[in-house]
VEXSE-55452 format. One record per residue: residue number from 1; residue in three letters; x, y, z of N, C-alpha, C in turn. Coordinates in nm, 4 decimals. Layout:
# residues N
R   i  aa      n.x      n.y      n.z     ca.x     ca.y     ca.z      c.x      c.y      c.z
R NUM ALA        X        Y        Z        X        Y        Z        X        Y        Z
...
***
This chain:
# residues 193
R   i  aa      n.x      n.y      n.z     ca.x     ca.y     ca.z      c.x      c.y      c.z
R   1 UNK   3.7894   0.8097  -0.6611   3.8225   0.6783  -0.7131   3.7356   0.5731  -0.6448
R   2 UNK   3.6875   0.4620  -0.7147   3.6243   0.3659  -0.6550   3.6966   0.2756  -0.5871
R   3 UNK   3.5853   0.2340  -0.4745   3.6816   0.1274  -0.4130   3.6609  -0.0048  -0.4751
R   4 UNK   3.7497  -0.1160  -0.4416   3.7486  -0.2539  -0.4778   3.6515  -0.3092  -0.4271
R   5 UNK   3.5205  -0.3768  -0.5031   3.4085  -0.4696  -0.3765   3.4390  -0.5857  -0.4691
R   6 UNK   3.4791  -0.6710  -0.3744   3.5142  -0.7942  -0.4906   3.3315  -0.8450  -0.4642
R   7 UNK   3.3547  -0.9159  -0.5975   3.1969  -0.9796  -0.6462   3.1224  -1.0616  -0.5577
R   8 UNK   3.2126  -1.1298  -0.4542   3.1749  -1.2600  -0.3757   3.0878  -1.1125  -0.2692
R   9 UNK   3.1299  -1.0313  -0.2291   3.0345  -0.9699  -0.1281   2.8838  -0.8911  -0.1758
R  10 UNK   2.9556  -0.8573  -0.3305   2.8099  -0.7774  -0.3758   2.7151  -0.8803  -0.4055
R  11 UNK   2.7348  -0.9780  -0.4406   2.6839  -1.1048  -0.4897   2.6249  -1.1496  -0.3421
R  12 UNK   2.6788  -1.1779  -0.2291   2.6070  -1.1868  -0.0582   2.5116  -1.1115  -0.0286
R  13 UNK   2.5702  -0.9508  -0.0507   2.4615  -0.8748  -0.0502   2.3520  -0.8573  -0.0984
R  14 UNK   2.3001  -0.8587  -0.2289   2.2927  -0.8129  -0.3148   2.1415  -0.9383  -0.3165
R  15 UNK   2.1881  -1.0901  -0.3226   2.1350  -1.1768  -0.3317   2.0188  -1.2179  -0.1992
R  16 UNK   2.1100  -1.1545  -0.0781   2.0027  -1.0949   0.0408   1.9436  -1.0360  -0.0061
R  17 UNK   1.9169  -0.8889   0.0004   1.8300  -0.8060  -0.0396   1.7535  -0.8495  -0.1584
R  18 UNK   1.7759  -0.9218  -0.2724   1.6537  -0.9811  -0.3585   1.5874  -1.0687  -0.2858
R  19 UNK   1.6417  -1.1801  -0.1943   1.5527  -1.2335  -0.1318   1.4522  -1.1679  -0.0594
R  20 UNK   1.4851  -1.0621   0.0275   1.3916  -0.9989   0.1124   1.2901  -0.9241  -0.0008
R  21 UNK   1.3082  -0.9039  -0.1014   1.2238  -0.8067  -0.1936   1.1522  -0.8960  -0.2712
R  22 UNK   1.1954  -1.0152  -0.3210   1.1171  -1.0992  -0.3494   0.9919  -1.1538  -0.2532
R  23 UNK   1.0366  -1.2213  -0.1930   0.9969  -1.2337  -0.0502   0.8395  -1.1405  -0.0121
R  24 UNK   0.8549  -1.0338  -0.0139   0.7922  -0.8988   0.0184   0.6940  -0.9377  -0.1231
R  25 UNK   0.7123  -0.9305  -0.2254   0.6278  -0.9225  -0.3254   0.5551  -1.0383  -0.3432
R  26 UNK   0.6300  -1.1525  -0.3182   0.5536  -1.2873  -0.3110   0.4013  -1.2673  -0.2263
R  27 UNK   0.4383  -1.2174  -0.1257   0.2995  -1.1903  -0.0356   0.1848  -1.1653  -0.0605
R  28 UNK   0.2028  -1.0759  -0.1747   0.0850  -1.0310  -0.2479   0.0235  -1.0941  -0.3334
R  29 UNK   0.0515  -1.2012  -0.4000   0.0214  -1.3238  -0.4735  -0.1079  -1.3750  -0.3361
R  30 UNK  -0.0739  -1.3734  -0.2054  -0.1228  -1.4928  -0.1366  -0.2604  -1.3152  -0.0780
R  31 UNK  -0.2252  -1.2567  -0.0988  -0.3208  -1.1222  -0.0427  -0.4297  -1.1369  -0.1560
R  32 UNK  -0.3816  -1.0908  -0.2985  -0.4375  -1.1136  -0.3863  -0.5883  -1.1766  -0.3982
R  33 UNK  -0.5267  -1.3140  -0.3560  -0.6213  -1.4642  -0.3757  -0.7380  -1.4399  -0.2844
R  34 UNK  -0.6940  -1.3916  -0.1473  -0.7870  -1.3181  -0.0233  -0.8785  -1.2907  -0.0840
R  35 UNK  -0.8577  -1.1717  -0.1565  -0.9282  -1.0669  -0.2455  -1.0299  -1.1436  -0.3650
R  36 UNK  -0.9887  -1.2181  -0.4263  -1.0813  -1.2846  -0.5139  -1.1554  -1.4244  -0.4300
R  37 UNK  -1.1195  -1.4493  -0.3747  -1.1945  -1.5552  -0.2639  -1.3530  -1.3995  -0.1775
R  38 UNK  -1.3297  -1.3043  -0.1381  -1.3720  -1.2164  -0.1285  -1.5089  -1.1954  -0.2405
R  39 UNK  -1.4178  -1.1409  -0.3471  -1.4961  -1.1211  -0.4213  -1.6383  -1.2510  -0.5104
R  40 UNK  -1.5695  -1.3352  -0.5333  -1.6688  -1.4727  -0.5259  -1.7672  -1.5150  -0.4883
R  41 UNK  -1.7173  -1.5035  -0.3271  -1.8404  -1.5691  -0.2366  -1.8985  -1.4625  -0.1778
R  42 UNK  -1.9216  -1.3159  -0.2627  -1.9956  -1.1854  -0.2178  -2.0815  -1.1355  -0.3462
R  43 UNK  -2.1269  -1.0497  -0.3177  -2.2277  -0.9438  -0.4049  -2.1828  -0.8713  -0.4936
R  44 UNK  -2.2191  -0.7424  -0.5408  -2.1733  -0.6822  -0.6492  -2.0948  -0.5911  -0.5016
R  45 UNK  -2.1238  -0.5291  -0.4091  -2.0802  -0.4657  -0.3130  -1.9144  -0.5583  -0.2725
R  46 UNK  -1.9534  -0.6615  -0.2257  -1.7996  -0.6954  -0.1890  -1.7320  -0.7264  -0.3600
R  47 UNK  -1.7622  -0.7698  -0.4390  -1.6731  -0.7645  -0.5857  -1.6207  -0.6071  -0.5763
R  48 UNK  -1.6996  -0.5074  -0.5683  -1.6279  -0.3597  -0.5847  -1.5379  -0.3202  -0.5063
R  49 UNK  -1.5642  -0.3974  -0.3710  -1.4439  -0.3906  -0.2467  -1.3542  -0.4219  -0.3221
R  50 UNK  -1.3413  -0.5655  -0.3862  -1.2206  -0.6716  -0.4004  -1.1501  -0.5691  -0.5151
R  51 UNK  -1.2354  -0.5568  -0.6095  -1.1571  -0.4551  -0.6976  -1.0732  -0.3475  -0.6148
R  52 UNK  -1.1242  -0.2816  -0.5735  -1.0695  -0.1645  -0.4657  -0.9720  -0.2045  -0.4085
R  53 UNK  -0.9268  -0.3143  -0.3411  -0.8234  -0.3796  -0.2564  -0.7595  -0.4096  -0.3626
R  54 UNK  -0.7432  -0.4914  -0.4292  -0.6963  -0.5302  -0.5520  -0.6034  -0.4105  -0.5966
R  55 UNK  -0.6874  -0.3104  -0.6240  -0.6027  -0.1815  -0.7158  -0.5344  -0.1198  -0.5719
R  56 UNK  -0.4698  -0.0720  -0.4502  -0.4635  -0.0697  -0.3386  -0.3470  -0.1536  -0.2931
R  57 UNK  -0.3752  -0.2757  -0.3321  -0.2250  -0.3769  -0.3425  -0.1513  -0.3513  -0.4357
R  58 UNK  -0.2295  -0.3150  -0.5202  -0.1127  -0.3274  -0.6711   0.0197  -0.1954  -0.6339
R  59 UNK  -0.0402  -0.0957  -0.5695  -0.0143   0.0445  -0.5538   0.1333   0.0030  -0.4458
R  60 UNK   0.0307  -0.0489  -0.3807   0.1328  -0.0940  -0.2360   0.2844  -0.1812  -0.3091
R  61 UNK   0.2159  -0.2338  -0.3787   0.3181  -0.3400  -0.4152   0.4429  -0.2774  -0.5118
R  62 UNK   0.3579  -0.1716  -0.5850   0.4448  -0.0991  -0.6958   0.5433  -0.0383  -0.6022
R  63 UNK   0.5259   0.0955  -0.5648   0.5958   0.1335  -0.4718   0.6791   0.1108  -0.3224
R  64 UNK   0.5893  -0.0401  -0.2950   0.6963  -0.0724  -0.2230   0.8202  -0.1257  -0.3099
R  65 UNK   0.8324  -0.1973  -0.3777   0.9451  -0.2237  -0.4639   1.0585  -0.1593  -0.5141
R  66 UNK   0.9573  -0.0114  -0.5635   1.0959   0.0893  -0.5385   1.1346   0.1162  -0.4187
R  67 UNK   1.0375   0.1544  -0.3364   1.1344   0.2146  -0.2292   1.2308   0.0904  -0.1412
R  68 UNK   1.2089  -0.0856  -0.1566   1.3003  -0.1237  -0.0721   1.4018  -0.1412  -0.2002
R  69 UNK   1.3962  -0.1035  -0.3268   1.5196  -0.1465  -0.4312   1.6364  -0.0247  -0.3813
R  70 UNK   1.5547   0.1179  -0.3535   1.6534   0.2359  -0.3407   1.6683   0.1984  -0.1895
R  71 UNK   1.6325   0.1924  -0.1412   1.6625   0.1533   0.0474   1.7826   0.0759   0.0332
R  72 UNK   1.7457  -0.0465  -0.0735   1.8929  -0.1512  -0.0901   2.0218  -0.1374  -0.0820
R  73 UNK   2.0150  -0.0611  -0.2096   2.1170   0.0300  -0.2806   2.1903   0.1476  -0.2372
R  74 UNK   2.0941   0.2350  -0.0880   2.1674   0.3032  -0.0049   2.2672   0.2985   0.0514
R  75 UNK   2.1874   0.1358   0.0782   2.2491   0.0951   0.2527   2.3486   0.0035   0.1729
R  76 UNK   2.3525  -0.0388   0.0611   2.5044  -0.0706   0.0069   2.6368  -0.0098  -0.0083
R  77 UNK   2.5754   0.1345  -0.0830   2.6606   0.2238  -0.0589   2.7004   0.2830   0.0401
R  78 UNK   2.6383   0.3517   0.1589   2.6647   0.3565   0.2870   2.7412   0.2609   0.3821
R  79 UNK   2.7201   0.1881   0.3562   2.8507   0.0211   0.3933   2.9403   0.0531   0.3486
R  80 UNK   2.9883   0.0510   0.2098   3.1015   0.0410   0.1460   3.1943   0.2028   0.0899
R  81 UNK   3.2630   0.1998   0.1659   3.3215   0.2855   0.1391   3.3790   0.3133  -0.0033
R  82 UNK   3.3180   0.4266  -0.0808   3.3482   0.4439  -0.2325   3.2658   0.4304  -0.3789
R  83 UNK   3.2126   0.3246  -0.2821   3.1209   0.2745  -0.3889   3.0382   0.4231  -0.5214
R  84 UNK   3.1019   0.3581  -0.6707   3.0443   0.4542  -0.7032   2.9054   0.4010  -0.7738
R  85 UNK   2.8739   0.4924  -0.9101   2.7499   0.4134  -1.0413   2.7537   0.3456  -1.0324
R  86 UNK   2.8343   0.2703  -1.0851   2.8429   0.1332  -1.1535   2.8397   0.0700  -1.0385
R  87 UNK   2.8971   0.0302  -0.9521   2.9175  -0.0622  -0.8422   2.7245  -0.0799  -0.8014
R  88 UNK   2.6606   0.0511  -0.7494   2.5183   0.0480  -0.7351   2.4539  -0.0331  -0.8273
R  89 UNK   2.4596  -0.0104  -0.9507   2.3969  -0.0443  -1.0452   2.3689  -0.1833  -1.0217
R  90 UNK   2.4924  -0.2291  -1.0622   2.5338  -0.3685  -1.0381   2.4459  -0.4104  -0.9283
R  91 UNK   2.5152  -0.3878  -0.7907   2.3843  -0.4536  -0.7118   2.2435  -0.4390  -0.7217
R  92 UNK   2.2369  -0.3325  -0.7771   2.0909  -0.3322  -0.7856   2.0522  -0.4701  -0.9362
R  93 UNK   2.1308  -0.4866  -1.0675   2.0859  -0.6001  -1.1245   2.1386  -0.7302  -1.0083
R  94 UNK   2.1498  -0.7378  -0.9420   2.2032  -0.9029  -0.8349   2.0565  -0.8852  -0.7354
R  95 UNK   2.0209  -0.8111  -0.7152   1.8754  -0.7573  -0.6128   1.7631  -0.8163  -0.7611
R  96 UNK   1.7847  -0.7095  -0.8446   1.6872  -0.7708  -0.9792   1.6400  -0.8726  -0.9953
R  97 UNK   1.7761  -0.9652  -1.0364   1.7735  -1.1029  -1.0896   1.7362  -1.1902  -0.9848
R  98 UNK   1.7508  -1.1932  -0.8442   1.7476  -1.2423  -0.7346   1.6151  -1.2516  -0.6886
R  99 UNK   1.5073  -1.1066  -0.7084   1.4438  -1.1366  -0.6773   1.3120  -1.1712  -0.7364
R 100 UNK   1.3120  -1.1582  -0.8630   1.2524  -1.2229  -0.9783   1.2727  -1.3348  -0.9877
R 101 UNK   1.3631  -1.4459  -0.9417   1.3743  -1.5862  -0.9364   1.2984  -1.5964  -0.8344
R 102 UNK   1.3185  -1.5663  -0.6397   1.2661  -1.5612  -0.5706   1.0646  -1.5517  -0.6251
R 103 UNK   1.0588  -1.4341  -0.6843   0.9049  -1.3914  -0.7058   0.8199  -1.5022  -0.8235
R 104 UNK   0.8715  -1.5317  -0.9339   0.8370  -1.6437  -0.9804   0.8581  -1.7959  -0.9315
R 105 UNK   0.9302  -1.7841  -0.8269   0.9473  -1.9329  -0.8413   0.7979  -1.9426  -0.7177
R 106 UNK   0.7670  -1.8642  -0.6292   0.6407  -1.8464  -0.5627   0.5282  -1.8484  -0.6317
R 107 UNK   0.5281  -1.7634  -0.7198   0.4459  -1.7893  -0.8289   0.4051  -1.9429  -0.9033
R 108 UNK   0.4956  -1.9868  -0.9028   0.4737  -2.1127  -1.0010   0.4812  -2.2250  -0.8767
R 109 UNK   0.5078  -2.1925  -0.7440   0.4571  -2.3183  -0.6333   0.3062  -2.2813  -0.6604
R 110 UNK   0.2675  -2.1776  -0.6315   0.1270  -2.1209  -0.5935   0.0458  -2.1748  -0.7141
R 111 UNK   0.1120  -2.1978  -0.8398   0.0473  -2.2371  -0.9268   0.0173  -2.4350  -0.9129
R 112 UNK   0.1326  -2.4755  -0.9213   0.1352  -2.6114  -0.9710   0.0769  -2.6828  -0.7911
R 113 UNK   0.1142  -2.6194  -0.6832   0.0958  -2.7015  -0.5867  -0.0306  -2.6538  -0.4143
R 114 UNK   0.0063  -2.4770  -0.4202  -0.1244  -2.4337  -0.3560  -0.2483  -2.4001  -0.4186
R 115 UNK  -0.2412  -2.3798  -0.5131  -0.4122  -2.3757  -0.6219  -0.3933  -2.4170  -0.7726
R 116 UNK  -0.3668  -2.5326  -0.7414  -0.3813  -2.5693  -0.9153  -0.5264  -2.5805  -0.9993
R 117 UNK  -0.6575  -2.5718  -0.8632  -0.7163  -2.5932  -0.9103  -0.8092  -2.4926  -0.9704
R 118 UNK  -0.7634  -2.3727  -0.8984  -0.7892  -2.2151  -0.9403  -0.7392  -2.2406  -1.1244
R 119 UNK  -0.5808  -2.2346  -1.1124  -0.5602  -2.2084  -1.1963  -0.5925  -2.3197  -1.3887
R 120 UNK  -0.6479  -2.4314  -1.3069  -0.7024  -2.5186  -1.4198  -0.8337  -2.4379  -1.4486
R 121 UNK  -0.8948  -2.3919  -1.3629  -1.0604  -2.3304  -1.3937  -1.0182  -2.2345  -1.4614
R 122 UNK  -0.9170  -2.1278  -1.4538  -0.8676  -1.9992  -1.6038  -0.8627  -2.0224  -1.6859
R 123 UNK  -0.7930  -2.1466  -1.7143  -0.7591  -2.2222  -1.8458  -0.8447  -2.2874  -1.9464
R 124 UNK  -0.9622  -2.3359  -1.8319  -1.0379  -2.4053  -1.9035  -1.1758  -2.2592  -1.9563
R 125 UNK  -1.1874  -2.1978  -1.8695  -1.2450  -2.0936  -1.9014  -1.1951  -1.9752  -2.0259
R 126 UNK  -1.0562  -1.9490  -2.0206  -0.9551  -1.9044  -2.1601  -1.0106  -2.0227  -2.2875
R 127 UNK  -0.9745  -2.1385  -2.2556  -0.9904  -2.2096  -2.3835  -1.1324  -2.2283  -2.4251
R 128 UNK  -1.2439  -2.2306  -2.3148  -1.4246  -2.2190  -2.3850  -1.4569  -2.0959  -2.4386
R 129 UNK  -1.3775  -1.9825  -2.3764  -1.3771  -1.8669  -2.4744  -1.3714  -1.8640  -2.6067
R 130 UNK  -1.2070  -1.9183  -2.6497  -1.1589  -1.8939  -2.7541  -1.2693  -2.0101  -2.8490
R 131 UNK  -1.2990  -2.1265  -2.7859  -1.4355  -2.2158  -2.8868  -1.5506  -2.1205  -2.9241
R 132 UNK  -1.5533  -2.0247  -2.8337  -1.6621  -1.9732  -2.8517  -1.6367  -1.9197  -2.9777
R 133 UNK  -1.5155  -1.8341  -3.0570  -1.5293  -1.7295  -3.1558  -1.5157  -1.8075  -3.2430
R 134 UNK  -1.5738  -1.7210  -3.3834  -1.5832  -1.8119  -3.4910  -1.4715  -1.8070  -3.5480
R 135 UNK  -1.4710  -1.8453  -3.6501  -1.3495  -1.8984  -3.7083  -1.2201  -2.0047  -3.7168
R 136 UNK  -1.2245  -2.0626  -3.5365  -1.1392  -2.1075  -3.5003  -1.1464  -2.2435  -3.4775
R 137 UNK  -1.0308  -2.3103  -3.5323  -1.0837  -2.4405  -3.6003  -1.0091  -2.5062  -3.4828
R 138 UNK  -1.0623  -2.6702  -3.5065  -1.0291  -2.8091  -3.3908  -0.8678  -2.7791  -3.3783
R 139 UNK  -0.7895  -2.7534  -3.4668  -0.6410  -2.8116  -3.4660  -0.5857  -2.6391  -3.3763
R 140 UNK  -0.6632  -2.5262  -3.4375  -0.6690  -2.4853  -3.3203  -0.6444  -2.4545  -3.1718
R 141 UNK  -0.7881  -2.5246  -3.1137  -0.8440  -2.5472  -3.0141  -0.7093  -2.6423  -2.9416
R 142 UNK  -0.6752  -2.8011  -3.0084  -0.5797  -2.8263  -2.9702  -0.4363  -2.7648  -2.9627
R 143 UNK  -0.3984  -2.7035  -3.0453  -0.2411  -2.6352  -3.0370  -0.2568  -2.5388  -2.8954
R 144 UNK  -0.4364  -2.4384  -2.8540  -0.4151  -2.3581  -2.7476  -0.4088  -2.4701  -2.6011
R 145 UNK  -0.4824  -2.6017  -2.6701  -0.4906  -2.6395  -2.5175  -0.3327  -2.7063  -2.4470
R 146 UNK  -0.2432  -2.7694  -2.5655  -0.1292  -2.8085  -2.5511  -0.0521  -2.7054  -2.5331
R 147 UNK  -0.0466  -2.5683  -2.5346  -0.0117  -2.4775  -2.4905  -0.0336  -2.4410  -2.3555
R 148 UNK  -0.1472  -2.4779  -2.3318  -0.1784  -2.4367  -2.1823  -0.1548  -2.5270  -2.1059
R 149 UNK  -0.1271  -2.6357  -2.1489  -0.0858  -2.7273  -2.0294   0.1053  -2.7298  -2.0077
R 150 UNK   0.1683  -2.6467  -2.0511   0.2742  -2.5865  -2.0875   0.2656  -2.4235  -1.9642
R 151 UNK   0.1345  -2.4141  -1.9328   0.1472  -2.2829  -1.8664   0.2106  -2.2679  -1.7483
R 152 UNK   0.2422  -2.3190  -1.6328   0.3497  -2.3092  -1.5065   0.4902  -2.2712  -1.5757
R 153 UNK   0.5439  -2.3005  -1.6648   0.6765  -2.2670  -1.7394   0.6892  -2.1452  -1.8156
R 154 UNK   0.5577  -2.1109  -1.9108   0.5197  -2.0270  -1.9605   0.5469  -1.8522  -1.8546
R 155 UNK   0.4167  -1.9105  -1.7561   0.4065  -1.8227  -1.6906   0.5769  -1.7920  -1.5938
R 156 UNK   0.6521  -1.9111  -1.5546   0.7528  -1.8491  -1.4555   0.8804  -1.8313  -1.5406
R 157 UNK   0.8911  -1.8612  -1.6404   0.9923  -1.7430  -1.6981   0.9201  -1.6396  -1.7935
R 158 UNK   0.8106  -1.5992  -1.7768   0.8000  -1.4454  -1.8995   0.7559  -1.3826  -1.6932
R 159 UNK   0.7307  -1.4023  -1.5628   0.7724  -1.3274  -1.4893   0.9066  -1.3163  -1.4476
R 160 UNK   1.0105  -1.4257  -1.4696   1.0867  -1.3815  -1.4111   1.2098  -1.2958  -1.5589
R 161 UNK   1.1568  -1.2769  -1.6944   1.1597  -1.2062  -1.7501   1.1191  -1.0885  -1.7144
R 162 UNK   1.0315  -0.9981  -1.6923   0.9468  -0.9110  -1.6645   1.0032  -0.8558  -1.5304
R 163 UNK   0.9769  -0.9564  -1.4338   1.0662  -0.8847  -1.3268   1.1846  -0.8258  -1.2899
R 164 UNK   1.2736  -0.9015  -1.3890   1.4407  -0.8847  -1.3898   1.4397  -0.7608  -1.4729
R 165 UNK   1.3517  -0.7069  -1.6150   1.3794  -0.6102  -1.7021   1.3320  -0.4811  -1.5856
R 166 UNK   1.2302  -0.4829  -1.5064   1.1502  -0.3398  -1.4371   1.2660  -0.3469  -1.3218
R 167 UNK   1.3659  -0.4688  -1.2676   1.4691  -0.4328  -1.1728   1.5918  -0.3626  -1.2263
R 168 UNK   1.5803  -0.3943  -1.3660   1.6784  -0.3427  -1.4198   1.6549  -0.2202  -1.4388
R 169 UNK   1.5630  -0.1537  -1.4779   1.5513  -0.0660  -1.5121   1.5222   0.0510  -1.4004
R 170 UNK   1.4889   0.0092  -1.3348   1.4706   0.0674  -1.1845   1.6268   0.0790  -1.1332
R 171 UNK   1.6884  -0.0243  -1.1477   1.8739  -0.0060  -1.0780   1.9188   0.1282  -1.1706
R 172 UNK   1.8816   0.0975  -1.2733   1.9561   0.2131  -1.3631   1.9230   0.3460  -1.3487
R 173 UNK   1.7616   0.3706  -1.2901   1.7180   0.4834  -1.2637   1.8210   0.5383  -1.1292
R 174 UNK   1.7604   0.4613  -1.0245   1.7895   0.5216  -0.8754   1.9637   0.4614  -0.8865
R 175 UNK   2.0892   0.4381  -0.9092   2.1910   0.4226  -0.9358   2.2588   0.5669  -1.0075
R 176 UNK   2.1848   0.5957  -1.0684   2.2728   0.7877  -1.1225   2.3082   0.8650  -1.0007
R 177 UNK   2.1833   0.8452  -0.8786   2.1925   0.9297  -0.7958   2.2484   0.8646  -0.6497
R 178 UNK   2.2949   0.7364  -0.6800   2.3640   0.6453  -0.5914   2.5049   0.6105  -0.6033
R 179 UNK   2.5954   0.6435  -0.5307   2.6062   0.7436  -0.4167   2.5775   0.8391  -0.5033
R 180 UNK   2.5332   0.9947  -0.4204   2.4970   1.1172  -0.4588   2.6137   1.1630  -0.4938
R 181 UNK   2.6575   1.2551  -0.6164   2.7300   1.3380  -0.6688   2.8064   1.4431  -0.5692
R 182 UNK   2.8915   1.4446  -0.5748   3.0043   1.5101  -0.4809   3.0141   1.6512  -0.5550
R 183 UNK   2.9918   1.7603  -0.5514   3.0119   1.8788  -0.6566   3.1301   1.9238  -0.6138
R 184 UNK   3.1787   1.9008  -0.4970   3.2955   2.0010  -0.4288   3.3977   1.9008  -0.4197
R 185 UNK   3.4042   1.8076  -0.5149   3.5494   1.6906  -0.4535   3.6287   1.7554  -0.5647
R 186 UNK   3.7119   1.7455  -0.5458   3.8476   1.7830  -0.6668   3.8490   1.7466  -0.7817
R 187 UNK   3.8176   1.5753  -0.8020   3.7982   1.5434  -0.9393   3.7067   1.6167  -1.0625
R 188 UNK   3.6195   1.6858  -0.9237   3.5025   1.7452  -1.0626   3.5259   1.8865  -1.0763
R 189 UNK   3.6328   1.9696  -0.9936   3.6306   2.0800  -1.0484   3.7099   2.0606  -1.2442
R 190 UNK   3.6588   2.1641  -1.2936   3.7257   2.1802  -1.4450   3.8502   2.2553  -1.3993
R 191 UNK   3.9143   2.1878  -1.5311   4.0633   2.2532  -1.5409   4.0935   2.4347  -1.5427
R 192 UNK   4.1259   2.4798  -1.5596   4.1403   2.6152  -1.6368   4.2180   2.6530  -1.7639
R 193 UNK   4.1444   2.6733  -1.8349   4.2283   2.6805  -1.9953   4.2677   2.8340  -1.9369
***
């Protein structure tokens, strides 16, 4: 039988641990930038580094995520006496949602207030692109650029979309096996017809 975790503690918990995982992933936003500052003011030799580091973080970053989401979710259950699926689950969407607010909202400082000016040079470089192809007319050109000046909003809710769906989906994975299945408790032997 499960035990009672009333919401106010999984919600404490839960909202810790997204911070720290957010937190953790934010970092790489500011590693990242390293990496293309790197690559820039170097050769075709350091650009292949930056790529290399680049793909290297991404790796780091992927897998660290799972492993501190299931680390989370252990050490929740290991606390709480009982805790079954569902209860995991759950914290693991409060870790999700938590830290996808946390990870975009870094995102969108990094945008609007530590490099805005990075991110005006994408934009303006995205939109001389799109002048470039044919077909594409003035009214256009304006609807993409009034769009892009719309991009800090754009961009921090389709991540903190994105982030919350791969936490979710990640809680739901590592949560089947959180807490681990008891084969020998009583409830699960079968009856005998």
């Amino acid at each position: 039988m499960a035990a009672k975790i009333d919401s106010r503690t999984m919600w404490n918990e839960g909202a810790g641990y997204g911070m720290i995982l957010g937190l953790a992933t934010g970092v790489f936003i500011f590693l990242n930038m390293g990496t293309a500052a790197l690559a820039e003011n170097g050769g075709a030799g350091l650009k292949m580094l930056a790529v290399a580091l680049n793909a290297g973080l991404w790796l780091v970053k992927f897998l660290g995520c799972l492993w501190l989401m299931r680390f989370f979710m252990l050490k929740f259950a290991a606390g709480h006496r009982g805790v079954d699926n569902r209860q995991s689950f759950r914290l693991g969407l409060i870790v999700a949602l938590t830290s996808a607010v946390v990870y975009s909202g870094i995102k969108l400082l990094n945008i609007c207030v530590i490099s805005p000016d990075a991110v005006e040079e994408a934009v303006k470089v995205a939109v001389d692109s799109v002048r470039s192809m044919p077909g594409v007319s003035d009214s256009d050109i304006i609807s993409i650029e009034r769009s892009m000046g719309m991009y800090p909003q754009i961009d921090f809710f389709s991540n903190l979309i994105y982030c919350f769906i791969y936490g979710a989906i990640v809680a739901k994975i590592f949560s089947a096996g959180i807490p681990p299945r008891d084969i020998f408790a009583e409830d699960n032997i079968e009856p005998e017809q």
